[in-house]
C-alpha positions, -999 to 999 in steps of 0.1 A, spaced: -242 -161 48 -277 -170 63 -271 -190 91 -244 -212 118 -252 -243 130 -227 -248 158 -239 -279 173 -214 -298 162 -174 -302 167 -165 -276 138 -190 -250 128 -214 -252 92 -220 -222 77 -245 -220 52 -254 -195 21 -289 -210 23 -323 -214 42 -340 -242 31 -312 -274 33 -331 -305 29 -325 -330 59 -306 -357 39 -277 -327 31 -278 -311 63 -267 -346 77 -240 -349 53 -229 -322 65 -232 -327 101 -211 -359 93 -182 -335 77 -183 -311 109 -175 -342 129 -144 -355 107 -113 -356 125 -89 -339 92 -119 -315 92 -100 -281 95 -119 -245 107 -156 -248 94 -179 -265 68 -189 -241 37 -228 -251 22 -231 -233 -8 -272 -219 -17 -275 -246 -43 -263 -276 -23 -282 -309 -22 -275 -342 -12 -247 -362 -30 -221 -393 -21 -208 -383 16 -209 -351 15 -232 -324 -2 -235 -312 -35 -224 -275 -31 -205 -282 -4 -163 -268 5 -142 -285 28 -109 -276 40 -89 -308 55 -59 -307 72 -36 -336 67 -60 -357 41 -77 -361 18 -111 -375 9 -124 -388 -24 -161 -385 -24 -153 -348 -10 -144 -345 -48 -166 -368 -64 -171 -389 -91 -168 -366 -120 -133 -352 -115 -127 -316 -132 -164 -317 -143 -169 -278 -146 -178 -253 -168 -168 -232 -204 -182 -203 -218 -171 -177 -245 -184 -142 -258 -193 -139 -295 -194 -113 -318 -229 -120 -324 -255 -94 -318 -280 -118 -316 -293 -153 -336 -327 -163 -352 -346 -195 -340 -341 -211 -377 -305 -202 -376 -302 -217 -337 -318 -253 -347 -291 -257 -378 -262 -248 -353 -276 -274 -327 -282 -301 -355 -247 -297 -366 -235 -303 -330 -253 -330 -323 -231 -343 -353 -197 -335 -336 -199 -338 -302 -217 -372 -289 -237 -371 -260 -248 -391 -233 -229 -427 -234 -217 -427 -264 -179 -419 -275 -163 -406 -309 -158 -436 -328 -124 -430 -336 -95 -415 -315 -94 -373 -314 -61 -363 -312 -36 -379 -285 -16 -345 -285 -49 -327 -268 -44 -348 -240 -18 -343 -212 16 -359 -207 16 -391 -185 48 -385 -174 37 -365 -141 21 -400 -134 48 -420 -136 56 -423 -98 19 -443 -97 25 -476 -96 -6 -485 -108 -20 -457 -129 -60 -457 -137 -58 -432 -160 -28 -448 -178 -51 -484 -184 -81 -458 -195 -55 -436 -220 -69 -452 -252 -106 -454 -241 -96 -416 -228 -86 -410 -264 -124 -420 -279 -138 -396 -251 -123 -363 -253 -149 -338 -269 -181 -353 -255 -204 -342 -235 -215 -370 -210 -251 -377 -195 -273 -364 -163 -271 -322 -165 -245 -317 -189 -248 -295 -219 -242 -273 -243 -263 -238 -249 -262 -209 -264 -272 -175 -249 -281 -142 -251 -262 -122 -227 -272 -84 -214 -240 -71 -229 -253 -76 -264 -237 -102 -273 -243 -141 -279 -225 -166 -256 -216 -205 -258 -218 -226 -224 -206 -260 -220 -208 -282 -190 -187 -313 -189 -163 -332 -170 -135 -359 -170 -160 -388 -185 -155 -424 -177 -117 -416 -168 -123 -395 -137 -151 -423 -129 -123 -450 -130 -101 -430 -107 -128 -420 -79 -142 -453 -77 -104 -470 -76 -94 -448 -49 -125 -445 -30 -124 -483 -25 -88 -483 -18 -97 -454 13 -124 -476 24 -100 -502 26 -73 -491 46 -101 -469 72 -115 -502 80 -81 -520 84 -67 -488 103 -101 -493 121 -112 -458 114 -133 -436 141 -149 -420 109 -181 -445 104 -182 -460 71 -217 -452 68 -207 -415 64 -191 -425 31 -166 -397 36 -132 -427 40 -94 -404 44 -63 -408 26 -33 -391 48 -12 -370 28 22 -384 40 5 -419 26 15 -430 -13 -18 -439 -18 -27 -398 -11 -2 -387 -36 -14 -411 -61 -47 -402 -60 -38 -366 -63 -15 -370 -90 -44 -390 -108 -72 -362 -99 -49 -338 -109 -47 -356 -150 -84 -356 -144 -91 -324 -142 -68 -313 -173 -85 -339 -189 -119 -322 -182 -109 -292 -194 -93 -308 -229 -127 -321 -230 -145 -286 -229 -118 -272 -251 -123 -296 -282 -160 -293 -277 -163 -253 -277 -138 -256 -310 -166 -275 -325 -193 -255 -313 -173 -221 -324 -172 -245 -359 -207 -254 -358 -216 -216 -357 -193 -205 -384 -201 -227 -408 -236 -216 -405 -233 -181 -399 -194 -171 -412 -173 -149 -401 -179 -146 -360 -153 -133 -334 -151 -146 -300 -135 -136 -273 -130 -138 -233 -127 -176 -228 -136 -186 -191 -131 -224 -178 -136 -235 -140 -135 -267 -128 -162 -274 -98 -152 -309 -85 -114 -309 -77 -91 -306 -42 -60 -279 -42 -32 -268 -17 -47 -232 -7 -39 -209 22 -71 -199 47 -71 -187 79 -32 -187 80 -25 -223 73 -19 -242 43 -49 -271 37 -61 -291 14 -96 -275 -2 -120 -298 -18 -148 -284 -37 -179 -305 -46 -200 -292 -68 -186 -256 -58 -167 -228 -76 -137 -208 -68 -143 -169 -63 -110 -152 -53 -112 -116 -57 -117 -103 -93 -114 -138 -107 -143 -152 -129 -168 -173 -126 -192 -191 -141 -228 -198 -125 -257 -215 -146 -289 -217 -141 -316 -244 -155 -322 -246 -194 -356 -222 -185 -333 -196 -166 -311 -173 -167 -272 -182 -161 -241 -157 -147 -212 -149 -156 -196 -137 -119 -167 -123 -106 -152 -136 -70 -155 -115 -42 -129 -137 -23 -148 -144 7 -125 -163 37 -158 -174 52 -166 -196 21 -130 -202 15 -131 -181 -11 -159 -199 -30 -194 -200 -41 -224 -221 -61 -216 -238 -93 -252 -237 -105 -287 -235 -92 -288 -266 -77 -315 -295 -76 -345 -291 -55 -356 -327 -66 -343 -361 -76 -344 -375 -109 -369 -401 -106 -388 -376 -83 -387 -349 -110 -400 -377 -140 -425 -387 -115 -442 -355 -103 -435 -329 -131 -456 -326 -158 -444 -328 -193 -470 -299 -211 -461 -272 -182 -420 -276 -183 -426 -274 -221 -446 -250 -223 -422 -229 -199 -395 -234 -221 -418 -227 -257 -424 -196 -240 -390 -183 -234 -383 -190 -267 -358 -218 -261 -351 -245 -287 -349 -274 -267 -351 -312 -259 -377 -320 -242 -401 -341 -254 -407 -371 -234 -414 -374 -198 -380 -389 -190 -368 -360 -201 -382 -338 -171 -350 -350 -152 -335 -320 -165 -367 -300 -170 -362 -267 -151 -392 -276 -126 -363 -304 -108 -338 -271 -105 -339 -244 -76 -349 -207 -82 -313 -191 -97 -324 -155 -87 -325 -171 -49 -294 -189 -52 -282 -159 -67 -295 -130 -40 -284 -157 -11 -246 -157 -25 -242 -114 -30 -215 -116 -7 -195 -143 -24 -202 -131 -62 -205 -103 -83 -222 -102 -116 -204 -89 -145 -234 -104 -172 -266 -122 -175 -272 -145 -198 -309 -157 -208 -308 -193 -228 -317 -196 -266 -311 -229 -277 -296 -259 -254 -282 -289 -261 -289 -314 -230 -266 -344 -217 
């Protein structure tokens, strides 16, 4: 931990040194919420988001609270170790172009439905009187196995055990879109006809958790999340296809999946509460973890050190250090190339909208990384090859 800010009603307690102002108030704002329970977790790559920040754990005691979860529901990460000792550029760029012709990317969908069986039962939904995620089913059906927009991807790595590794990031689509929105505006709602001391300005509106509406939305995030995680699934069979066709036989092993944007029922500090993790990771004690860094960096492979201070969590990634549009604007297109041509990467970028993603917009990982030794060990280090971006 670097430092407490204790100015406000609850403490914030931050893994990091350089919070930009916009974040910081967010997270002022979630120190002042009435269901806020303890303390306010900042993890070293948080940045600003919808109500509260990026990289940011809150505990609640009694509610819950959407945009503490976000808009991508169960968006997280995959990764598996291959038998591979290592893989040629040439070899690489067939693999990726035989990707790009299974999994779609950005907005677009499989034209056809994948299989309905991949996807969970709606039964554990049928208490919602008016489900989101059963009107989006079919559309659901069409979006399993793709990879989404914004800082999504696929890559493959070279890891310091010897071996070649396969990383996906991805979450619950247009489905877990549909929910947040639905139930965000439902929360907004009912605080302004319960005439809510939390100001709507703070975008951070409550559901109680004796309320139907709380249960429904849970139930709801809850699908989401399983969906996210189908959604890596059928992907990483593809990719694991992709690879054999092109190399044959390969082995792969140790399969690791952890969602970053969810809420769960978890014991800290001797009380159950409601934990919502935004853009954060789990780390209980020996569990695994998965930390990525920019398409030009290295990523981790961790294992929790179950720290009560961050409710047991850490960072899900390096973290922006500027916006989109900021990054397009001020980063120049020869030098993020040129970064990546050097490391040997096979990658996308080729246009200046593409410096969104460039590794220039993305914090130091070796900082975020240092600044998080007592939440995370790592168990391997894995420097990018060829990637695959949203």
């Amino acid at each position: 931990m670097k430092q407490v800010i204790s100015s406000e009603q609850k403490p914030i307690k931050l893994w990091l040194d350089d919070m930009e102002a916009s974040a910081l108030a967010q997270a002022s704002n979630l120190a002042n919420h009435p269901f806020t329970f303890h303390h306010v977790a900042i993890m070293p790559d948080a940045h600003a988001g919808y109500g509260m920040p990026i990289g940011g754990v809150l505990a609640c005691d009694g509610a819950v609270i959407c945009n503490a979860v976000g808009v991508d529901i169960g968006c997280g990460m995959c990764a598996v170790q291959t038998s591979l000792p290592s893989l040629d550029r040439d070899t690489l760029k067939k693999i990726l172009g035989l990707i790009r012709e299974t999994v779609p990317v950005g907005f677009k969908h499989h034209k056809h439905q994948q299989d309905r069986n991949l996807l969970s039962e709606l039964a554990c939904l049928d208490t919602v009187e008016k489900s989101i995620v059963r009107q989006q089913f079919e559309a659901g059906c069409k979006q399993i196995g793709t990879l989404g927009g914004g800082n999504h991807f696929v890559e493959i790595q070279q890891g310091n055990d010897g071996n070649v590794w396969l990383m996906i990031h991805s979450g619950s689509r247009n489905v877990g879109l549909k929910v947040a929105d639905h139930y965000n505006r439902l929360a907004v709602a009912l605080n302004e006809r319960w005439r809510s001391a939390v100001p709507k300005a703070w975008q951070l509106a409550f559901l109680p958790l004796e309320t139907q509406v709380a249960q429904d939305y849970l139930a709801e995030m809850r699908w989401c999340v399983d969906f996210a995680l189908a959604n890596r699934k059928l992907m990483m069979k593809r990719v694991k296809e992709a690879v054999q066709e092109i190399v044959g036989a390969v082995e792969f092993f140790n399969f690791i999946n952890i969602a970053h944007n969810y809420a769960a029922i978890e014991e800290h500090f001797g009380k159950e509460l409601l934990i919502h993790r935004k853009g954060a990771t789990r780390a209980f004690t020996g569990e695994y973890g998965i930390i990525p860094g920019s398409q030009g960096s290295r990523s981790y492979i961790v294992r929790g050190k179950g720290n009560p201070e961050s409710f047991c969590s850490c960072s899900h990634g390096a973290g922006r250090k500027m916006g989109r549009n900021q990054a397009q604007r001020v980063l120049d297109l020869a030098t993020e190339v040129e970064r990546l041509n050097a490391l040997g990467v096979v990658h996308g970028i080729r246009h200046q909208k593409d410096l969104d993603e460039a590794a220039g917009a993305y914090k130091d990982i070796e900082t975020v990384m240092e600044n998080q030794s007592d939440l995370v060990e790592i168990a391997v280090s894995l420097l990018p090859l060829a990637v695959i971006k949203g």
